[in-house]
C-alpha positions in Angstrom: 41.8 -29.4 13.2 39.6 -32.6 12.7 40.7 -36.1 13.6 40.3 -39.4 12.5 40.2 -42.4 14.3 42.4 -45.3 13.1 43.5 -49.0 13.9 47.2 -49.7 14.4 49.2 -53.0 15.2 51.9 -52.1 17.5 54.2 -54.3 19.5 53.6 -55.0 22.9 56.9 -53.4 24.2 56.7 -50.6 22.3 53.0 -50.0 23.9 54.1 -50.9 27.4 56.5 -47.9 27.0 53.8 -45.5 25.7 51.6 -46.5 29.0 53.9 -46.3 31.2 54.7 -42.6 29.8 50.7 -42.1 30.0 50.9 -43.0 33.9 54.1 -41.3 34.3 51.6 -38.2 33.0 54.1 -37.6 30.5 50.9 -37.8 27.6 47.2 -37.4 28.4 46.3 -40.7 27.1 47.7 -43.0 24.1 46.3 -40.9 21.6 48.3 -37.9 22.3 51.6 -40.1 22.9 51.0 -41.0 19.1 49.8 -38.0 17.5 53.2 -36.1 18.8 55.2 -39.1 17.6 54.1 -39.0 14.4 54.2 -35.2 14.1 57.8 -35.4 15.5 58.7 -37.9 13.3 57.5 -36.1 9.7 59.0 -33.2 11.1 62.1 -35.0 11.2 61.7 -36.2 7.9 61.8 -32.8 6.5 64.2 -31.3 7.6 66.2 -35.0 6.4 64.5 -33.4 2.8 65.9 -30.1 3.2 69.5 -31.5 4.3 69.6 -33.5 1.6 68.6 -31.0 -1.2 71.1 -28.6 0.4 74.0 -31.0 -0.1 73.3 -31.3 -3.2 74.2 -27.3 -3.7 77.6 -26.5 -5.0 78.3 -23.4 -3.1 81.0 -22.0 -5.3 78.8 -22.4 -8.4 76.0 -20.9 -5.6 78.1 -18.2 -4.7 78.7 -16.9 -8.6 75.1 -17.2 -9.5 74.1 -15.0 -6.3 77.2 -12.3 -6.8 76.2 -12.0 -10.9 72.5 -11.2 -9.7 74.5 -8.4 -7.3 76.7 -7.0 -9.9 75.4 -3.6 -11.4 71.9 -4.4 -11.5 71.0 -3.3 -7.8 71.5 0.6 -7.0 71.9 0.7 -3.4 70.6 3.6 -1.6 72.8 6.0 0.5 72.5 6.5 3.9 
């Protein structure tokens, strides 16, 4: 994977907390305490995508689309 280098404005608290993770040796350095929270974070964001297309699901009306599909036109084999 290549990187990029970028410039970010960040409040001081919030980059107080990521050193003090980087000396805890939590992270490496800076860069990989913000590269995991990002990744985290759009991670989270999909699954939030996912959740919210799944509610939007009727499962009844789900159920009787899936069970016409079934009826008659499968053969299942004996076993």
């Amino acid at each position: 994977m290549t990187t990029e280098k970028i410039a970010i404005t960040i409040d001081q608290q919030l980059l107080s907390r990521i050193d003090k993770l980087v000396a805890e040796k939590r992270f490496p350095n800076r860069s990989k305490a913000f590269q995991e929270a990002v990744t985290e974070k759009l991670q989270r964001l999909d699954r939030t995508r996912l959740t919210r297309e799944c509610a939007k699901l009727i499962p009844y009306e789900e159920q009787q689309l899936s069970e016409e599909h079934l009826l008659g036109e499968i053969e299942w084999p004996e076993y």
